[in-house]
N, C-alpha and C positions, 0 to 999 in steps of 0.2 A: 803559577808554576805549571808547568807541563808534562807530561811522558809520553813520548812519541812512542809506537810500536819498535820493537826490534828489528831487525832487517829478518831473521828467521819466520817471522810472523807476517812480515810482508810477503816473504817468496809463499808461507803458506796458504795467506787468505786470498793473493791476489795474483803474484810472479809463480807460484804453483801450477794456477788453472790455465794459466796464460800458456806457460812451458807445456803442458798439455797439449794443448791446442797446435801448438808449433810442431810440436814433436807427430801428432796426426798429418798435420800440414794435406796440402790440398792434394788430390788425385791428380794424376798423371793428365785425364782430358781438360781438369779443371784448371791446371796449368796454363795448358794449348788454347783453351776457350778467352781465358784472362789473363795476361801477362803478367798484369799487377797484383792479383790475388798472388801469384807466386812469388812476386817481389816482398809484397810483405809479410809472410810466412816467410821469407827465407830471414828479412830482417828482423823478423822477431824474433827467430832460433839462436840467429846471433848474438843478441840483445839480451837474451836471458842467460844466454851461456853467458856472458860477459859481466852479469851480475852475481852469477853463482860461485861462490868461491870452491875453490877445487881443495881439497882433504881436509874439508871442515864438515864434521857432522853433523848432520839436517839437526833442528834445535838448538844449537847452540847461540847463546845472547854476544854478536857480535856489537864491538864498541863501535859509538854514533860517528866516529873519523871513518871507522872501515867500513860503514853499512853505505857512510855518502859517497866515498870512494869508488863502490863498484855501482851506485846507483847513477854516480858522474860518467862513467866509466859506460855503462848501460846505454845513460840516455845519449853521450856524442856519437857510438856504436848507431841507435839507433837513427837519430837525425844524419847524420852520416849517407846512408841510405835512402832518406827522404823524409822522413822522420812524419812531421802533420800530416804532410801532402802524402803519406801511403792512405791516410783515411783507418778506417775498420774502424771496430769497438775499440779489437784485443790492443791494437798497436795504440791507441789514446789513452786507456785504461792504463797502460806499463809506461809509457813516455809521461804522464802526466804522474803518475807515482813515482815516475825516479828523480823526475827533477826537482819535486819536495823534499823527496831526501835526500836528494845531492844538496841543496838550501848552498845555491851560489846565486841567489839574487833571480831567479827567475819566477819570483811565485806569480808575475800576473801572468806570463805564457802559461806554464802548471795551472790556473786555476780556470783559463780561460779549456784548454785541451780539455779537461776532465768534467766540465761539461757539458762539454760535446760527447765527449764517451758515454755519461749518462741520456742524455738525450735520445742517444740511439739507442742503449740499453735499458732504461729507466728499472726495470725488474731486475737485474739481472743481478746475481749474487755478489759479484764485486761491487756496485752499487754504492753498498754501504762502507767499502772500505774506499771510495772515490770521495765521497760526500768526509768523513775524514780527514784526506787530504782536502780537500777546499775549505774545511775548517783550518786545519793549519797556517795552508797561504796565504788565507785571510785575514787571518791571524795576524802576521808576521807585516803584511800589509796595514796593519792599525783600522781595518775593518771588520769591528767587531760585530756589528750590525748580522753583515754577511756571515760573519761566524758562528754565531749564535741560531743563523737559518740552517747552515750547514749541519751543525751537531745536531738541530732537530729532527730533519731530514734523516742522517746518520742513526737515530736514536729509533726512527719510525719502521729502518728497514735489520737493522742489526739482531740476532737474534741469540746470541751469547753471552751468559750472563754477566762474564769477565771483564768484554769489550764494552758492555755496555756499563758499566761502574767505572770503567777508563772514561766514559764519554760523558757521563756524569760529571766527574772529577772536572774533566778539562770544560765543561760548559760552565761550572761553579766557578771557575779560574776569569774567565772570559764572564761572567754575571759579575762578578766584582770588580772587574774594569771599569762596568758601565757603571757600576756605585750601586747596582742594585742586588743590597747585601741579603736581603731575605731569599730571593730566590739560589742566591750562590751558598746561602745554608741549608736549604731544603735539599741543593741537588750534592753536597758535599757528604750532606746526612745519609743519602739512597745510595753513593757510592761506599761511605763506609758500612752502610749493611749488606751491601750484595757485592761487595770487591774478592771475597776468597782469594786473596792473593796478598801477603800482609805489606808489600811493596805500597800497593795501589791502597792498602787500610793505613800506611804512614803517612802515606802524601795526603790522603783527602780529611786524616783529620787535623796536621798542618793547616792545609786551607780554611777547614771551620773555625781553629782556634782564631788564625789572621783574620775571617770575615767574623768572627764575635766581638773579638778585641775593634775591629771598628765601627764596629753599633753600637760600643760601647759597655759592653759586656765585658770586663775585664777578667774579674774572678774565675767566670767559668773558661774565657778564653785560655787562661792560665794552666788551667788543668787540663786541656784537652796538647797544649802548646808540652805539658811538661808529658803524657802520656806519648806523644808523639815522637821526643825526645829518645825516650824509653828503647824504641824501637831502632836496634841497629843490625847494620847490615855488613856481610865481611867485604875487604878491600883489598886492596896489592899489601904485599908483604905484611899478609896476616892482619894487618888492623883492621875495626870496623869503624863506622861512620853513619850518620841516620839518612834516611831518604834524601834529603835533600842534598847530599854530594853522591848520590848515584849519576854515574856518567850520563844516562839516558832524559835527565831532568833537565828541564831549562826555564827559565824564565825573560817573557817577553820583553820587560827593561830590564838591565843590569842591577839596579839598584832597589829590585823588590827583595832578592834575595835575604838582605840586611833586615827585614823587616821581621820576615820567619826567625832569622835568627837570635835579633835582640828581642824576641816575644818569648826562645827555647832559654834563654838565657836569663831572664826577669820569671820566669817558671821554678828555675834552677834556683833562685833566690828565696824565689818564696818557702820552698817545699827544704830547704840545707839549712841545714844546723853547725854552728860554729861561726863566730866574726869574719872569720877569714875569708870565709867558702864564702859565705853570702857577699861580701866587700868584692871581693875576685869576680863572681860574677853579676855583679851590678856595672860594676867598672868595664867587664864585658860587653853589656847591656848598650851601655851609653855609646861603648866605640862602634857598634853597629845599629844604634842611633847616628852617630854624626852619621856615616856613609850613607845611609837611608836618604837620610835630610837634604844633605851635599845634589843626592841625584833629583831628588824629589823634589826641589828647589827649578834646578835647570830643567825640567820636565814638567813644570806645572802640575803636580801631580796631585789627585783629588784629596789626598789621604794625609797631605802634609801637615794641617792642623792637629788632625787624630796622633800624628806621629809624633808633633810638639809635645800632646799631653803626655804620649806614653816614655818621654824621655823628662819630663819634670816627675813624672811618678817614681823615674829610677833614682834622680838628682834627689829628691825629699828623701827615700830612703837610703841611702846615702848618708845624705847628711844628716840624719835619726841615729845610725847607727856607727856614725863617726862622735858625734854628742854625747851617747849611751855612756853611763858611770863605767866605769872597771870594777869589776865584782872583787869585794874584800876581803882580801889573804885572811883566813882563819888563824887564829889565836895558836902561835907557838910554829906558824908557817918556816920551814926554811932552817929550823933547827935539827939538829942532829944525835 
């Protein structure tokens, strides 16, 4: 599972300095000296206006439809214009970020653009939120490999403690693809101690609970699955929901999701008192067992075994607590 940045947090750590830059734009000689340099300062002025949504107040957590919206929206504005071929830092650095977040199929141009941005920049403050994006694209690309360079990269030059508990997270996310559960618990662990943000403390201890439960580790898995739980978050028309239906989450196959869930739901089991409760959400449990399994099946996916057991462990108790005697109506029950 994933959390990409907000689009507010992009305009500030990256379409901010950018819009800076534009808004300075080159001198009047510098114009006359370089045609181009004026070309692309005029198209990035563009390009940011066109990403910036007009009477929405700086901070606010715009939904991941609207952020790819004006980043689609951004980057045709830009290429438009000339887009690669203007060259610069600034114009690779904002073209290669909006087309991640527009995510219309372009992540190998986007990973390829950003870096080249970093190349010429390699120091440069946006840097770290470039190497980000080429984690993502890479991501999304099934090259984990890459991704895993990227978020190191991302992790070496970042220096906020926030972002960098996001980057944890999402490299925990990406260590568990590759099956390698110890390191996606170590770095799930450092996210939940330095996240200050209880968003980012729900989702990475989700993910420790899902990387316990497949080392094996059930019982603790359990508990960290039903703490996670715990934690909700408000919604449209007043309801809440836990991390894992915040708009801004995603997950790279469809069918991990199911996994999280029959883990928050087999937690719920354990921890409820009453036939009912516990029966409801075992049966829960199972139904997001099959969906798990369904995708996990057509995907080869490493975890299908682990997911067998963890859906005969809901089937055994189950059938324990369908077996269980009825407790015996007390003497003189039911009279009046």
């Amino acid at each position: 599972m994933k959390r990409p940045l907000a689009l507010w947090l992009v305009l500030l750590l990256g379409g901010a300095s950018v819009e800076g830059a534009a808004q300075a734009g080159p001198s009047r000689w510098d114009r006359v000296r370089d045609p181009l340099l004026a070309r692309r300062a005029d198209a990035l002025a563009v390009a940011v206006q066109a990403r910036t949504p007009r009477g929405i107040p700086p901070g606010l957590d715009l939904s991941p439809a609207f952020s790819s919206l004006l980043a689609l929206r951004a980057a045709t504005v830009l290429e438009m214009a000339g887009g690669e071929a203007l060259g610069g830092a600034d114009v690779l650095f904002f073209l290669g970020d909006a087309l991640v977040t527009a995510d219309r199929g372009r992540d190998d141009d986007a990973r390829r653009i950003l870096l080249e941005a970093i190349r010429l920049e390699p120091g440069s403050a946006r840097a770290a939120k470039a190497w980000l994006d080429v984690a993502t694209a890479s991501g999304r690309l099934r090259d984990f490999e890459a991704e895993l360079s990227a978020y190191d990269e991302a992790l070496r030059l970042e220096w906020n403690e926030r972002e960098r508990a996001r980057i944890h997270l999402n490299r925990g996310e990406t260590y568990m693809s590759l099956g390698d559960l110890d390191r996606a618990v170590r770095d799930y662990q450092v996210s939940i101690a330095t996240a200050g943000d209880s968003e980012l403390h729900a989702l990475a201890t989700w993910g420790l609970a899902v990387a316990l439960a497949r080392m094996g580790n059930l019982p603790e898995a359990l508990q960290h699955a039903f703490a996670a739980s715990r934690l909700q978050f408000p919604g449209p028309d007043g309801a809440t929901s836990t991390a894992l239906d915040l708009p801004s989450v995603y997950f790279a196959a469809a069918h991990e999701i199911h996994y999280y869930r029959a883990l928050g739901y087999m937690a719920e089991a354990v921890q409820a008192e009453g036939k009912g409760v516990v029966r409801a959400a075992l049966e829960a449990a199972l139904e997001h067992w099959g969906r798990y399994l369904q995708g996990a099946r057509a995907t080869g996916d490493r975890y299908l075994d682990n997911a067998r057991h963890q859906e005969l462990w809901c089937r055994r108790r189950l059938d324990a607590l369908e077996r269980a005697p009825r407790p015996a109506k007390a003497a003189g029950a039911g009279r009046r």
